[in-house]
PDB file of N, CA, C and O in Angstrom:
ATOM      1  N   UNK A   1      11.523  -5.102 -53.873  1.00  0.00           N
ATOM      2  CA  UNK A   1      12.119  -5.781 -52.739  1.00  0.00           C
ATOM      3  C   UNK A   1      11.063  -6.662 -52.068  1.00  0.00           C
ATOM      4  O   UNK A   1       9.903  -6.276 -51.926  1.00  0.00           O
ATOM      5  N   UNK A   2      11.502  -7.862 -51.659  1.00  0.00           N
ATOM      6  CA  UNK A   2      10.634  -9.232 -51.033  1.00  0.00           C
ATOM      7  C   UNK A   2      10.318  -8.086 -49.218  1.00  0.00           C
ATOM      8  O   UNK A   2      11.015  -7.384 -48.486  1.00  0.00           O
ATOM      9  N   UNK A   3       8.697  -8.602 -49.279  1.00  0.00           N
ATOM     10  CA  UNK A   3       8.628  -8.500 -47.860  1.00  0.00           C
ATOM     11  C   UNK A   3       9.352  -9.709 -46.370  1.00  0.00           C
ATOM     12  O   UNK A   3       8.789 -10.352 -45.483  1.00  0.00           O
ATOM     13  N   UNK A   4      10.615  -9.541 -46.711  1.00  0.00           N
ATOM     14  CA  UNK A   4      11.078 -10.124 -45.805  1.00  0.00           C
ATOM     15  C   UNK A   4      12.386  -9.236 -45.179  1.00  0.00           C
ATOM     16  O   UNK A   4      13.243  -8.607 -45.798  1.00  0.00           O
ATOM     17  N   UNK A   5      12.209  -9.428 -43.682  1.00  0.00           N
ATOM     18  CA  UNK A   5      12.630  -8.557 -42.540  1.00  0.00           C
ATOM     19  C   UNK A   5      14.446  -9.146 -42.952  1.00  0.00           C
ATOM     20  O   UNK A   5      14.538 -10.308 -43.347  1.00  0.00           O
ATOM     21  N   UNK A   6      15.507  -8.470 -42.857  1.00  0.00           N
ATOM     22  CA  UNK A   6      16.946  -8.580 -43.457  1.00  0.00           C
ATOM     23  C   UNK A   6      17.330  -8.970 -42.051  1.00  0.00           C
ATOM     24  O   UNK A   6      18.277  -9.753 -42.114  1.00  0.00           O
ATOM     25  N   UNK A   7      16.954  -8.721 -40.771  1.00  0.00           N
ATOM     26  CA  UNK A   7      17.501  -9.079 -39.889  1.00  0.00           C
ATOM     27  C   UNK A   7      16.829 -10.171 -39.262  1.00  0.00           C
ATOM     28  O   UNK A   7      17.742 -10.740 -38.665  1.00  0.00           O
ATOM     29  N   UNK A   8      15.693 -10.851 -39.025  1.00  0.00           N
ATOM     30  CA  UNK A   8      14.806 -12.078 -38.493  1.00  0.00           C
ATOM     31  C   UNK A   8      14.827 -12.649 -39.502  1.00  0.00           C
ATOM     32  O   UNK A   8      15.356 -13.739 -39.283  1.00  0.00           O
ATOM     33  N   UNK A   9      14.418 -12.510 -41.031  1.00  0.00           N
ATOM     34  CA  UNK A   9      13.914 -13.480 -42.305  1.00  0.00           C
ATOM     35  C   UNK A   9      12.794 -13.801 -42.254  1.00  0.00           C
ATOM     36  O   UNK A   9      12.367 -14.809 -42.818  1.00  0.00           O
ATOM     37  N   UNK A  10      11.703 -12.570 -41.191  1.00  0.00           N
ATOM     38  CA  UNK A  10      10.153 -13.058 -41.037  1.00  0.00           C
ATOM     39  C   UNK A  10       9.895 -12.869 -42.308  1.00  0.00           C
ATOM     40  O   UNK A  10      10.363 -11.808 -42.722  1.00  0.00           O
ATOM     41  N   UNK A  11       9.213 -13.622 -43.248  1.00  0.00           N
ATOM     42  CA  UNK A  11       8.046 -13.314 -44.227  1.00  0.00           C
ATOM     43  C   UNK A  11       6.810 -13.816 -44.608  1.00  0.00           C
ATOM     44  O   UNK A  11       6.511 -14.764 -43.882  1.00  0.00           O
ATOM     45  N   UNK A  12       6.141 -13.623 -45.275  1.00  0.00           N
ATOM     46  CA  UNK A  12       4.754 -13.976 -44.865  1.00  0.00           C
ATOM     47  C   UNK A  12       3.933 -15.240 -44.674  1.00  0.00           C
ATOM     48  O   UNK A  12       4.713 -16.189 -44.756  1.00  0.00           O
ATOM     49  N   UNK A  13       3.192 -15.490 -44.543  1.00  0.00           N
ATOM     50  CA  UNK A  13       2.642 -16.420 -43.835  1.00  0.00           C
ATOM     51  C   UNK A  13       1.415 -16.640 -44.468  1.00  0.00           C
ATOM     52  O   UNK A  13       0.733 -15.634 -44.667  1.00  0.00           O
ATOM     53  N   UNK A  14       0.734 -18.318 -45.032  1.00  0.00           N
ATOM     54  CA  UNK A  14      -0.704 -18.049 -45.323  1.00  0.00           C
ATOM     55  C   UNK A  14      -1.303 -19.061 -44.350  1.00  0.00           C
ATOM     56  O   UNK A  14      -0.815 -20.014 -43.742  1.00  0.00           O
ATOM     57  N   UNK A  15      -2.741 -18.438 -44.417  1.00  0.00           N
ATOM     58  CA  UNK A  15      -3.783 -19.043 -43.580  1.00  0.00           C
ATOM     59  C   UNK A  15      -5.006 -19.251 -44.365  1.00  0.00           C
ATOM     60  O   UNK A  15      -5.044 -19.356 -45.591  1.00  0.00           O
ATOM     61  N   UNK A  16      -6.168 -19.310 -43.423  1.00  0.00           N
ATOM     62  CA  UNK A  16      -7.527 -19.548 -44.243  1.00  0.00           C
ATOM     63  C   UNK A  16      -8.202 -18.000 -43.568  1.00  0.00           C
ATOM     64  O   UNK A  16      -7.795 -17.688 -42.449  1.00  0.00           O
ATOM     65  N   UNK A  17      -8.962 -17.300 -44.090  1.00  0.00           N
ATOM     66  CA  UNK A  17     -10.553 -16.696 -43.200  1.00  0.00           C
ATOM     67  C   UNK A  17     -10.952 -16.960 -43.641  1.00  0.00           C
ATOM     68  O   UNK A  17     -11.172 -16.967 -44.853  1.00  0.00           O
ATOM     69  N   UNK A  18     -11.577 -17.718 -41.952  1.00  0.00           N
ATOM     70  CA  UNK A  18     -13.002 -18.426 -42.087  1.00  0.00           C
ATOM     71  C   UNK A  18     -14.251 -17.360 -41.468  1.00  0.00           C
ATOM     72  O   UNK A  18     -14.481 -16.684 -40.465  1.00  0.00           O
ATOM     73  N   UNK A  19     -14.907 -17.733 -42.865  1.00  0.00           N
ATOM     74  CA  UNK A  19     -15.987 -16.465 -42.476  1.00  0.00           C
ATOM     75  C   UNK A  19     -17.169 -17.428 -41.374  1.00  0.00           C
ATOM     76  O   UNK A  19     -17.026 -18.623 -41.116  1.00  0.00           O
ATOM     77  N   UNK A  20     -18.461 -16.418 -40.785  1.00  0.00           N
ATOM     78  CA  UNK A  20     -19.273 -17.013 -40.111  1.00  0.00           C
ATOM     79  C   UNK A  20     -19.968 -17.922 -40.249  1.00  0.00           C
ATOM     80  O   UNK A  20     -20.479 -18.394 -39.233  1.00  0.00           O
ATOM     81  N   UNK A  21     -20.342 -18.695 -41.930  1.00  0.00           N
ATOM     82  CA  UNK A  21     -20.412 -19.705 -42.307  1.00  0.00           C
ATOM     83  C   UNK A  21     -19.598 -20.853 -42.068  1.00  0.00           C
ATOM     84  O   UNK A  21     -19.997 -22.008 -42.220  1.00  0.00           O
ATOM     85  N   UNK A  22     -18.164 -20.445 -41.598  1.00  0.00           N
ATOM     86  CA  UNK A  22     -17.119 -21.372 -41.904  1.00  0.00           C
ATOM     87  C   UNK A  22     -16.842 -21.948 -43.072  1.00  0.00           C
ATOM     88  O   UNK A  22     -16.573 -23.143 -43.186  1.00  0.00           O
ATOM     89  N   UNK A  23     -16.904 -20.932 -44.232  1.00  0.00           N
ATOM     90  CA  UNK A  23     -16.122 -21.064 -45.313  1.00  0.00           C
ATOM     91  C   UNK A  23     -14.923 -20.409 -45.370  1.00  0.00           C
ATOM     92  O   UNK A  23     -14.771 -19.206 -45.162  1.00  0.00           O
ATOM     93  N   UNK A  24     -13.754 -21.495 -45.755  1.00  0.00           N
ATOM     94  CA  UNK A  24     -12.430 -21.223 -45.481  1.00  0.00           C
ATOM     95  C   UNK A  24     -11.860 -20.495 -47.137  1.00  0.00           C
ATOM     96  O   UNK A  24     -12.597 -20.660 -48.109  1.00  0.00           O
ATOM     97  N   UNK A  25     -10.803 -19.877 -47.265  1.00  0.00           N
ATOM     98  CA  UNK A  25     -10.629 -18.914 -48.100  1.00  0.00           C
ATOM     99  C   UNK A  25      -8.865 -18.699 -47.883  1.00  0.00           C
ATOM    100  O   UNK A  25      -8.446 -18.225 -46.827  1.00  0.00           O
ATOM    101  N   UNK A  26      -8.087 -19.033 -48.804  1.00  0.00           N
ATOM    102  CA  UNK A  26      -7.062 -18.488 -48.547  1.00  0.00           C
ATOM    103  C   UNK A  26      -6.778 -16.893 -48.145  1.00  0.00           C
ATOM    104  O   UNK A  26      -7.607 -16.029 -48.429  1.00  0.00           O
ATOM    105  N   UNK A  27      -5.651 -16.613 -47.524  1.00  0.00           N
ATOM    106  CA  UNK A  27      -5.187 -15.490 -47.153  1.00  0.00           C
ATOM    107  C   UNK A  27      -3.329 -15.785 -46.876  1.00  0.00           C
ATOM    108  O   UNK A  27      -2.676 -16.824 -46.977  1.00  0.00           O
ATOM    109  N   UNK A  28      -2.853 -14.173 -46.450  1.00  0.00           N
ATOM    110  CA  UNK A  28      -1.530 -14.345 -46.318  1.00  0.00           C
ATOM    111  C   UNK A  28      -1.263 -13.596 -45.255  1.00  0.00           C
ATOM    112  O   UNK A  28      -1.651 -12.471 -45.573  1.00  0.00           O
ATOM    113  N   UNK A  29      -0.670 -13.543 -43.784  1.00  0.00           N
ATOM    114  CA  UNK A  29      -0.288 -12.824 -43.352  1.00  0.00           C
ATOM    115  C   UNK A  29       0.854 -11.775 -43.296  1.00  0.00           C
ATOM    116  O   UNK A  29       1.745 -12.518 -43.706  1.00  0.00           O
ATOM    117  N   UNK A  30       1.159 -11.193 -43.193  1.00  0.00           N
ATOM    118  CA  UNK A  30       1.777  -9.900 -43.777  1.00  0.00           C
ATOM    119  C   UNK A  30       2.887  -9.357 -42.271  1.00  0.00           C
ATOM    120  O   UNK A  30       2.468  -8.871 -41.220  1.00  0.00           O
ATOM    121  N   UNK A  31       4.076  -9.591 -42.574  1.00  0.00           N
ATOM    122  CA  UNK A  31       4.715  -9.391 -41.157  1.00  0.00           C
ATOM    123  C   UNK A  31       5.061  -7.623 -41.090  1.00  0.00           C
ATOM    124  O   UNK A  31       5.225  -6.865 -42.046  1.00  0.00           O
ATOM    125  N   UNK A  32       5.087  -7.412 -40.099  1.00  0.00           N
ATOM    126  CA  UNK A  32       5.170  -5.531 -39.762  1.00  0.00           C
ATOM    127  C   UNK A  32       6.381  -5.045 -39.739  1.00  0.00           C
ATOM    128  O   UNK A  32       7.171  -4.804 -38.826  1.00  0.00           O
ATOM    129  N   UNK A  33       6.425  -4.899 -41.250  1.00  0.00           N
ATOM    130  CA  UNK A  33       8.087  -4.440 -41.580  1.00  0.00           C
ATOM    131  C   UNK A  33       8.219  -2.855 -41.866  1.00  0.00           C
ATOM    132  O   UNK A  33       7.412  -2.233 -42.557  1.00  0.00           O
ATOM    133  N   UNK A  34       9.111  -2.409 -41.371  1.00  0.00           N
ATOM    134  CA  UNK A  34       9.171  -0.678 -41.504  1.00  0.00           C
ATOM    135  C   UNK A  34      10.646  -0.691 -41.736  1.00  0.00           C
ATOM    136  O   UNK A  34      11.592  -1.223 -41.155  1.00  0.00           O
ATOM    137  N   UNK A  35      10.490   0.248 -43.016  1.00  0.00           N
ATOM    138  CA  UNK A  35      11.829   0.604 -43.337  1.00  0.00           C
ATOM    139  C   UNK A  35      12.670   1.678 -42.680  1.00  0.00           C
ATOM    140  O   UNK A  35      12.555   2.858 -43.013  1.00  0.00           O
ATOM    141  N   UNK A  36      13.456   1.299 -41.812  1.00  0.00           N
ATOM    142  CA  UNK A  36      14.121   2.651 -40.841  1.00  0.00           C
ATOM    143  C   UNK A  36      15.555   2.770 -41.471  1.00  0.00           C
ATOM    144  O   UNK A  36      16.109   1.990 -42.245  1.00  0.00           O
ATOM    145  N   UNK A  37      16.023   3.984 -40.920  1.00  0.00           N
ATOM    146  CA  UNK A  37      17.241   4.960 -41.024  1.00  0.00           C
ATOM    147  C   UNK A  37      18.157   4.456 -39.722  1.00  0.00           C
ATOM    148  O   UNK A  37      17.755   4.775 -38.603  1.00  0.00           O
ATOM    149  N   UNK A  38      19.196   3.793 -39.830  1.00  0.00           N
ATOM    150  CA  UNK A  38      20.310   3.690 -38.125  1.00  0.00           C
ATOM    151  C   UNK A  38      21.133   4.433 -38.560  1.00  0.00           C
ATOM    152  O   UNK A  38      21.312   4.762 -39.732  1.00  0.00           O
ATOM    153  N   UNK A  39      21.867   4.844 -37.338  1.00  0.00           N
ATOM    154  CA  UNK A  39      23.204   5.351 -37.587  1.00  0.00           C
ATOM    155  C   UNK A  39      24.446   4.487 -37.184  1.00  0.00           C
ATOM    156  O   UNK A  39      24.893   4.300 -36.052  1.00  0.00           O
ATOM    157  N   UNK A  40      24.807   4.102 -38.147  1.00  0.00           N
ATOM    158  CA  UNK A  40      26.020   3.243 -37.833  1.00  0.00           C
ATOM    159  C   UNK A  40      27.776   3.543 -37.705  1.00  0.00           C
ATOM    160  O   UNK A  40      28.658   3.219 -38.500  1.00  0.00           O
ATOM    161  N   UNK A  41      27.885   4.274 -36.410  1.00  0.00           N
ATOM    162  CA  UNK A  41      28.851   5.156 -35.461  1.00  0.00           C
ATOM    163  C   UNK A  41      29.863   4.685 -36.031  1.00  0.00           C
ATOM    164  O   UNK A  41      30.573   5.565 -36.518  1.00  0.00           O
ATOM    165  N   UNK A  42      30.400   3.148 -36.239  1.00  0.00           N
ATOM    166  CA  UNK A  42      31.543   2.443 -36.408  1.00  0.00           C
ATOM    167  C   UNK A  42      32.176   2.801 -37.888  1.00  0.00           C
ATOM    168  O   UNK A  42      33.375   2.832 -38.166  1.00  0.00           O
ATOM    169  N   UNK A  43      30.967   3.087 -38.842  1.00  0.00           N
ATOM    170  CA  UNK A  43      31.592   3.604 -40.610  1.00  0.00           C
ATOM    171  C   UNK A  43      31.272   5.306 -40.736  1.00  0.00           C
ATOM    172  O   UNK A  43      31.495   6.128 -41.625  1.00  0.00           O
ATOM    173  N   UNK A  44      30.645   5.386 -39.400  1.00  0.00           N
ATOM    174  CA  UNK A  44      30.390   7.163 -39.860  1.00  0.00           C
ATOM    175  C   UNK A  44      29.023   7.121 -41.011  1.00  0.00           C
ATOM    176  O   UNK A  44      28.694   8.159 -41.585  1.00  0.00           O
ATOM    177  N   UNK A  45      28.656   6.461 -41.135  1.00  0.00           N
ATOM    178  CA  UNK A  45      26.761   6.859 -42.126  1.00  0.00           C
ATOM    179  C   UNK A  45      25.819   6.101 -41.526  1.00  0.00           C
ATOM    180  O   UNK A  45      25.995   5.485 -40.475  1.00  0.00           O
ATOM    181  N   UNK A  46      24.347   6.140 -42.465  1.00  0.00           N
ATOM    182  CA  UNK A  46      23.322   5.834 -42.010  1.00  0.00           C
ATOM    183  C   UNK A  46      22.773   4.557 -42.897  1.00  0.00           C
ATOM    184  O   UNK A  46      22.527   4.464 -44.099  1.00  0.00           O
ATOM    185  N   UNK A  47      22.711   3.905 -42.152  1.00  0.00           N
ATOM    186  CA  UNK A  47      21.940   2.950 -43.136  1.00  0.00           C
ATOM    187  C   UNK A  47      20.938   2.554 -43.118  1.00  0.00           C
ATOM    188  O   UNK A  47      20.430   2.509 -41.997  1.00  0.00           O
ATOM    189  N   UNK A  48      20.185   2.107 -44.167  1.00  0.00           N
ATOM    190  CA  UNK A  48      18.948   1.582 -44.697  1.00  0.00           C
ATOM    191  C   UNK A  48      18.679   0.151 -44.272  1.00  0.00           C
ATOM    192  O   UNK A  48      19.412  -0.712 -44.755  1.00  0.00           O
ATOM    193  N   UNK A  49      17.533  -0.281 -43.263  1.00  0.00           N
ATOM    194  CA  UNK A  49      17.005  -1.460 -43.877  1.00  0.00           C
ATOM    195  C   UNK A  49      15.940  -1.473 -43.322  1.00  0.00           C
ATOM    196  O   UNK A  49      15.377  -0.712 -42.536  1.00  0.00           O
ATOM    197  N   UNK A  50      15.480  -3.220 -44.203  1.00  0.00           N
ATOM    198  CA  UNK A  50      14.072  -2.791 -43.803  1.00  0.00           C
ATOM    199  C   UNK A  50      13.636  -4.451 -42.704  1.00  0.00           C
ATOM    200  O   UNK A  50      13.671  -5.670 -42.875  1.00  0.00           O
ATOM    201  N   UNK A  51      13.297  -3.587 -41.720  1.00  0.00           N
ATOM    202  CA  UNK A  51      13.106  -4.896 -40.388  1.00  0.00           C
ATOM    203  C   UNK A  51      11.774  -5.042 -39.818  1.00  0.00           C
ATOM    204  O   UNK A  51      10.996  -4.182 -40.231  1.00  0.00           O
ATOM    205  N   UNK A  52      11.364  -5.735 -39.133  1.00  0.00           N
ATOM    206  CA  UNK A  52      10.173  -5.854 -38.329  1.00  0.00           C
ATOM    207  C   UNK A  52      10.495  -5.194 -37.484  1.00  0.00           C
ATOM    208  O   UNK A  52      11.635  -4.791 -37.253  1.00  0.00           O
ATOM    209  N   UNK A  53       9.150  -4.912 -36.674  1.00  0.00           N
ATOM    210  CA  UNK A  53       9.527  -4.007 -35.545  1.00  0.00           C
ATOM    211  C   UNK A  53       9.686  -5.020 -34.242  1.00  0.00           C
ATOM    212  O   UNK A  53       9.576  -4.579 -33.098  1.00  0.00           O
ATOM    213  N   UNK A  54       9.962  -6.457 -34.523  1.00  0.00           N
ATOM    214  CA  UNK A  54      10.382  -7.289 -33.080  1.00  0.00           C
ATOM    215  C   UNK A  54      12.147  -6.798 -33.503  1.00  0.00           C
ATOM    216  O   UNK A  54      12.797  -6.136 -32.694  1.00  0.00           O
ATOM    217  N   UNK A  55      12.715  -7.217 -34.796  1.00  0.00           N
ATOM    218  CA  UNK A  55      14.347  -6.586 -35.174  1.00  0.00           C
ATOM    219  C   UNK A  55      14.390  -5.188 -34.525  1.00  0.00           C
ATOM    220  O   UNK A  55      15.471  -5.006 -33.967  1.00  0.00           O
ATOM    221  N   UNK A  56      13.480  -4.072 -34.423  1.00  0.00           N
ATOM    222  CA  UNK A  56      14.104  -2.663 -33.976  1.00  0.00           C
ATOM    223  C   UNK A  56      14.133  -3.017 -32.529  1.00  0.00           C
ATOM    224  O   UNK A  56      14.952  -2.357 -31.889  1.00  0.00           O
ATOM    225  N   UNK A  57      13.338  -4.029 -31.747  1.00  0.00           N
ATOM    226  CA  UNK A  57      13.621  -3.993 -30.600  1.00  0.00           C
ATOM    227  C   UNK A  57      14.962  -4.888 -29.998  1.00  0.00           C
ATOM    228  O   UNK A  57      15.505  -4.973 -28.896  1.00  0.00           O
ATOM    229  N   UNK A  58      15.186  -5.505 -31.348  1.00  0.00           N
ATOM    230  CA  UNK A  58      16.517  -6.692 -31.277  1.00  0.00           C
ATOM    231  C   UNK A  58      17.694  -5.855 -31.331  1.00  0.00           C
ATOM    232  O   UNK A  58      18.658  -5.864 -30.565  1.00  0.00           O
ATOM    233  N   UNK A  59      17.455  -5.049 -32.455  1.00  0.00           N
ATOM    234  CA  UNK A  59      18.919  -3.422 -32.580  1.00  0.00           C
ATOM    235  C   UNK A  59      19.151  -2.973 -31.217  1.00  0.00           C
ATOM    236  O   UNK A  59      20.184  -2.870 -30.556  1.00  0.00           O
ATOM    237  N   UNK A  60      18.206  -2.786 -31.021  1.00  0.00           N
ATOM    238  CA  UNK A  60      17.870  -1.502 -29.494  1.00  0.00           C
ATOM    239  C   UNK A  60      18.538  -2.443 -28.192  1.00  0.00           C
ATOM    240  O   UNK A  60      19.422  -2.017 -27.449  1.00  0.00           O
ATOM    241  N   UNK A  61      18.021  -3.571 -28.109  1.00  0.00           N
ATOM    242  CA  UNK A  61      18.466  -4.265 -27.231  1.00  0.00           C
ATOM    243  C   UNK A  61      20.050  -4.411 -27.261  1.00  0.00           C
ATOM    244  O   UNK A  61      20.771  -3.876 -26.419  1.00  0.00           O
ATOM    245  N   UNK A  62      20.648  -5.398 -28.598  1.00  0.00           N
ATOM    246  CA  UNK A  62      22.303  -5.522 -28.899  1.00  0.00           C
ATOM    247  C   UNK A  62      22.958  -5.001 -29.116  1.00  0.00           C
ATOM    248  O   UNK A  62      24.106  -5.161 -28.701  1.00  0.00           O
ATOM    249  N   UNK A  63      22.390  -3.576 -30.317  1.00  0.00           N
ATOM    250  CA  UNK A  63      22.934  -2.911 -30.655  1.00  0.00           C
ATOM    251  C   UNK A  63      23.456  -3.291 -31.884  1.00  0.00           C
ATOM    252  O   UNK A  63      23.979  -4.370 -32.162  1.00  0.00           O
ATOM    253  N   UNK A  64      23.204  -1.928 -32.899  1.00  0.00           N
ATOM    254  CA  UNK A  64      23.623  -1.853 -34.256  1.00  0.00           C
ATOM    255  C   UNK A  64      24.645  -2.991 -34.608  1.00  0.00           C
ATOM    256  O   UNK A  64      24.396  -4.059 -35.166  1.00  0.00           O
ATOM    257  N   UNK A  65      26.167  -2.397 -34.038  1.00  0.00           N
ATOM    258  CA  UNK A  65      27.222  -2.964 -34.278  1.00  0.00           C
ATOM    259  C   UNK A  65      27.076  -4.762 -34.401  1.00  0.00           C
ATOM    260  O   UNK A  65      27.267  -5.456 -35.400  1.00  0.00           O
ATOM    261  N   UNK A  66      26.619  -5.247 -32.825  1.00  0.00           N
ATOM    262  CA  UNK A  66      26.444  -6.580 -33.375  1.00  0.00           C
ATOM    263  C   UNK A  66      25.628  -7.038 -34.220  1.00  0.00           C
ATOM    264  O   UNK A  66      26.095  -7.975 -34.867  1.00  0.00           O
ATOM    265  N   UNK A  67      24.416  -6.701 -34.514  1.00  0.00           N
ATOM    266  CA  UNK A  67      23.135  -7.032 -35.643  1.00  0.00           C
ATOM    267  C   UNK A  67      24.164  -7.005 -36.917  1.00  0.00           C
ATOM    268  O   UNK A  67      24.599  -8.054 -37.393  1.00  0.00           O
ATOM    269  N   UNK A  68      24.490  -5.801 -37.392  1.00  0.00           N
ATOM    270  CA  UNK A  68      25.527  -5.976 -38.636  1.00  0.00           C
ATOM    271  C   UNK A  68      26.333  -6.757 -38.724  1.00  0.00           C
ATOM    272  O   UNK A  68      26.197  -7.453 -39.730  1.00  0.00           O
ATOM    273  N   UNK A  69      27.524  -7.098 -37.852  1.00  0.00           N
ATOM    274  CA  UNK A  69      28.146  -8.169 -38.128  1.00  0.00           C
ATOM    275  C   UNK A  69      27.577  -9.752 -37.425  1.00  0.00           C
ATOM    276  O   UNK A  69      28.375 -10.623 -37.076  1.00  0.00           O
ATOM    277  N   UNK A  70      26.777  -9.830 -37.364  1.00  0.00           N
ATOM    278  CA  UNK A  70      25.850 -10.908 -37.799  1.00  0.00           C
ATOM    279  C   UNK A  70      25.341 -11.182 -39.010  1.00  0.00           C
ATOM    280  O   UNK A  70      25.606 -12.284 -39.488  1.00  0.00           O
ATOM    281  N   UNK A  71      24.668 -10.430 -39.617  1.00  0.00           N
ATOM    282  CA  UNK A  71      24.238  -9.874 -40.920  1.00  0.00           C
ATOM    283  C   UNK A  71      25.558 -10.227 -42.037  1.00  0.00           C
ATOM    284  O   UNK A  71      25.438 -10.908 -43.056  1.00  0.00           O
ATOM    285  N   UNK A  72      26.451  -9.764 -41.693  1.00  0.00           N
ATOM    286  CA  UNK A  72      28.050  -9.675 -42.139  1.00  0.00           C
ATOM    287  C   UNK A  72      28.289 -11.150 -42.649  1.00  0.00           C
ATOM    288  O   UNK A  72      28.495 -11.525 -43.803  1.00  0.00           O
ATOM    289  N   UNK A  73      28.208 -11.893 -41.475  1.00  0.00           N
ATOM    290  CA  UNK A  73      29.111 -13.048 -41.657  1.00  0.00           C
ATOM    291  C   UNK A  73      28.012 -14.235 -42.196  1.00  0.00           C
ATOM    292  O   UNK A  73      28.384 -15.358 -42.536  1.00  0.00           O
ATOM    293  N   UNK A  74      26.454 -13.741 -42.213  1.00  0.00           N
ATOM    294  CA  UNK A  74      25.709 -14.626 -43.111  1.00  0.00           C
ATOM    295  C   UNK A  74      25.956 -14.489 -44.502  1.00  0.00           C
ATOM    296  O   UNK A  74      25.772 -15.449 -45.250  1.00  0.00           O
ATOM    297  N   UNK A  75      26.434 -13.171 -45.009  1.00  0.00           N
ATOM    298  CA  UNK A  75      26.938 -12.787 -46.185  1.00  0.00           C
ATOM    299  C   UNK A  75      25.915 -11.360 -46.584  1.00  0.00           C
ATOM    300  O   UNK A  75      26.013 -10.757 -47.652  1.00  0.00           O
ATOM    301  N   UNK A  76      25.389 -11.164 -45.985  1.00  0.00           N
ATOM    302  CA  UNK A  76      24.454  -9.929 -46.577  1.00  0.00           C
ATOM    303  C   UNK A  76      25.192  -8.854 -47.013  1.00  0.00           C
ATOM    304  O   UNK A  76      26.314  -9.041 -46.543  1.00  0.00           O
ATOM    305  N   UNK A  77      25.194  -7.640 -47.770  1.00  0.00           N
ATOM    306  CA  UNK A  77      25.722  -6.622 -48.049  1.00  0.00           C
ATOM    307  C   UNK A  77      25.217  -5.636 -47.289  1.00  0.00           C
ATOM    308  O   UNK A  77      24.030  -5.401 -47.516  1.00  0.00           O
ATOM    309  N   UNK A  78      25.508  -5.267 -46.820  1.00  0.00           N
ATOM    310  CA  UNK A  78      24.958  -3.960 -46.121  1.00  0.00           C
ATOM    311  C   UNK A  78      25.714  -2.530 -46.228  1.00  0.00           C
ATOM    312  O   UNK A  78      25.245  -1.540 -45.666  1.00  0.00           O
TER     313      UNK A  78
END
């Protein structure tokens, strides 16, 4: 599975480190995705995905129900 968040579409990001010389060097930043467990009240189970933790504060805030059918009507399977 792609490191990209199912509910934002954060994924990674490249940059340079530049070391104390200021020699530049590719790199990639890496967004802070954790795969959590919801309970989704409306079908009776739990589901899987895997979000950043700015999305668990987006769930928490709207709430399951709307995040999914958002998710829904972009076409995702969930």
């Amino acid at each position: 599975m792609a490191r990209v968040c199912q509910v934002t579409g954060k994924k990674p990001q490249t940059g340079n480190s530049v070391s104390h010389s200021n020699i530049k060097t590719k790199r990639r930043f890496l967004p802070n995705l954790q795969t959590k467990r919801f309970y989704y009240a409306e079908e009776d189970r739990w589901v899987t995905l895997k979000v950043s933790t700015e999305a668990i504060r987006t769930i928490n805030k709207n709430g399951l129900a709307s995040v999914i059918k958002g998710l829904r009507a972009k076409g995702a399977t969930i």
